[in-house]
Structures are given as structure tokens and as C-alpha cells.
C-alpha positions in Angstrom: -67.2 -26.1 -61.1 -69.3 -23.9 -63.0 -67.6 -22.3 -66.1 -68.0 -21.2 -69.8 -67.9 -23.9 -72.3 -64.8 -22.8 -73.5 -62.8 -23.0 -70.5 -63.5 -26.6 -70.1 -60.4 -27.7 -72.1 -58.4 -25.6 -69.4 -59.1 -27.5 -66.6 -58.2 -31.3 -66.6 -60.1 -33.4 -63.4 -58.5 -32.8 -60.2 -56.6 -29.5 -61.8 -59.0 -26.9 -59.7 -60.9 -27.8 -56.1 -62.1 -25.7 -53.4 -61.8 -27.5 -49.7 -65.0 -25.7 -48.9 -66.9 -24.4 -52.0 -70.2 -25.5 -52.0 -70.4 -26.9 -48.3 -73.7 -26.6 -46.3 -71.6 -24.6 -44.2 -70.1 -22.8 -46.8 -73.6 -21.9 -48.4 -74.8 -21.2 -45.5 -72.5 -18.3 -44.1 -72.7 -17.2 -47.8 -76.8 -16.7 -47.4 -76.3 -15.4 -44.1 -74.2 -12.4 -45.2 -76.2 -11.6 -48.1 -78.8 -11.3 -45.5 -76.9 -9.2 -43.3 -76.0 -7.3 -45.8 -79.7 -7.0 -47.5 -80.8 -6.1 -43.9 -78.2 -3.4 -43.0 -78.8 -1.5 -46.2 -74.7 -2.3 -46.6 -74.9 -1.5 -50.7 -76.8 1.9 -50.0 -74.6 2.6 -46.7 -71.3 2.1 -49.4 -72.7 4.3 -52.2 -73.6 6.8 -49.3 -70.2 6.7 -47.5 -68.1 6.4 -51.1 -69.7 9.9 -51.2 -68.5 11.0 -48.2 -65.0 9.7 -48.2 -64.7 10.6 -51.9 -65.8 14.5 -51.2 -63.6 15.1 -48.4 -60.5 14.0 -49.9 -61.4 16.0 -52.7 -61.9 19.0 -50.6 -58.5 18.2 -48.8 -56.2 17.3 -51.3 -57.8 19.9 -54.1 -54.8 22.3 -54.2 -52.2 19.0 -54.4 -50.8 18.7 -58.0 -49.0 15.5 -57.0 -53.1 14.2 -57.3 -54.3 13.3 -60.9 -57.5 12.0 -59.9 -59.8 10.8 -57.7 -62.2 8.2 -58.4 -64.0 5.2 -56.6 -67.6 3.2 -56.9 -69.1 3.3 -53.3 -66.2 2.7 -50.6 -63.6 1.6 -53.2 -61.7 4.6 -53.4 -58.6 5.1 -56.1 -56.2 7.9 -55.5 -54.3 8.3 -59.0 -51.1 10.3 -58.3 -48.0 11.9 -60.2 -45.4 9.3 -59.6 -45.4 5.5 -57.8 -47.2 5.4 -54.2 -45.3 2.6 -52.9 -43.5 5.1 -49.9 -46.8 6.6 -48.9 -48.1 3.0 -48.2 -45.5 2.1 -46.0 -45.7 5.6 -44.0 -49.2 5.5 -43.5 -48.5 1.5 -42.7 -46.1 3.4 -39.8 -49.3 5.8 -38.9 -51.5 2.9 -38.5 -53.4 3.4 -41.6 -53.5 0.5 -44.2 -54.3 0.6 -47.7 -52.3 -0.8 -50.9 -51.7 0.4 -54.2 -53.5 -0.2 -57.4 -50.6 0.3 -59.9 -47.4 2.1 -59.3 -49.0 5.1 -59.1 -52.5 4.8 -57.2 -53.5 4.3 -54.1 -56.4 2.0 -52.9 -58.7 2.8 -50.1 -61.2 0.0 -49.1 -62.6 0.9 -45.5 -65.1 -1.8 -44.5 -68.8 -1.3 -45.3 -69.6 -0.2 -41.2 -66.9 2.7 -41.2 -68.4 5.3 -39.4 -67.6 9.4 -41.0 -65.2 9.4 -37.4 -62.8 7.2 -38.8 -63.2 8.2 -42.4 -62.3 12.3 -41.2 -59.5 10.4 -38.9 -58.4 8.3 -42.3 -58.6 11.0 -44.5 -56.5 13.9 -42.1 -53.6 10.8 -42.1 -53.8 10.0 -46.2 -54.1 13.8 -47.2 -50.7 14.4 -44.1 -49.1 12.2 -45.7 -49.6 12.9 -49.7 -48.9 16.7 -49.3 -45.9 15.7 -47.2 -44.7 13.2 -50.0 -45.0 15.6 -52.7 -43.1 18.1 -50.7 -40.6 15.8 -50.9 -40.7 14.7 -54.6 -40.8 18.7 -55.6 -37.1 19.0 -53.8 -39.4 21.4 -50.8 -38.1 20.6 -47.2 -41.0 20.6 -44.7 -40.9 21.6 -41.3 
């Protein structure tokens, strides 16, 4: 195990393994998907796309004042809201649309790194549905 000095007083032998860490195998899927990645351009393709995804739901979710803010490096996308997120988790769960929470009250969007702008328009129609309908809700308004 590689560590700070420090930490060595942490760890007694046999207190911390890995089954697979450092395997010939292991090191080798790890070198091919650096390549991969090196080769698809995946770092640029996630600033690029982070963009993208980070734009629209800007654009869509602009006039909702249950949204604080809206934040992300490359496709890791934060959604900071009003109040906790929990609800709208399970409902776009429901709507075939997963993504977690970061907190109570933010919601975490991490699309893997060959989403196409298709499924981030589709993604984004669903998570900006389902915030305006959940602060409809929270302000007392009944939708239709």
C-alpha cells in the first residue's frame, strides 16, 4: 500500500488489502482505459459535454426559484436547490432517469463520458419536468 508517512501508524498488517490491486490483470485493464480514454479524447469530450448539459439546464430551469445554483466540472453536474432533493430522486427513479443526491439539498448528475446531446436533451426535459413540478408542490401550487 502506498500512503503518507503519517498514516502508517493507522494501518496495522493485514488491516487493509485489495483482492485485486496491483494484479497484472488489474494493471492491465487500468492502462487499457487510460488508453481508451487518451484515444477517445474522453477528458475534452467531458469538458465539452459538461458545457452542454450545464447550459441547457440553465436555460430550462432559469425562471425556477426552487434552483440556487448550478455548477459542475465537465459531466459532473450539481443541481443545488431550495429544500432536500430526496423525492425528486425517487420520481425521476420512476421516469427511468437515475441520479443521486449530493447533500440534502443537491442533486448529482454523472452521465457517462459517451452520452450523446440526444440523451442529454431527453435527460434534461425529465430533470427540469420534474424540478418545476416539485416546486409547484413545495410552494402549496396544484398542477394540472
Amino acid at each position: 500500500m502506498l500512503g503518507k508517512g503519517y498514516l502508517r501508524e493507522a494501518f496495522s498488517p493485514g488491516s487493509h488489502a485489495s483482492t485485486f490491486g496491483g494484479t497484472p490483470l488489474a494493471t492491465a485493464v487500468m492502462a487499457a482505459t487510460i488508453e481508451t480514454m487518451l484515444e477517445d479524447e474522453l477528458p475534452q469530450r467531458a469538458e465539452e459535454m459538461g458545457k452542454y448539459l450545464t447550459g441547457l439546464l440553465k436555460e430550462k430551469l432559469a425562471d425556477c426559484s426552487f434552483v440556487k445554483d448550478i455548477r459542475g466540472k465537465g459531466l459532473l453536474i450539481g443541481i443545488e436547490c431550495q429544500s432536500p432533493v430526496g423525492d425528486i430522486v425517487l420520481a425521476g427513479q420512476k421516469k427511468g432517469l437515475l441520479f443521486v443526491t449530493a447533500g440534502p439539498n443537491v442533486l448529482r448528475l454523472l452521465p457517462n463520458l459517451y452520452v450523446s446531446k440526444e440523451e442529454i436533451d431527453q435527460a434534461v426535459d425529465i430533470v427540469s419536468e420534474l424540478i418545476h413540478t416539485y416546486a409547484k408542490q413545495a410552494n402549496g401550487e396544484v398542477s394540472s
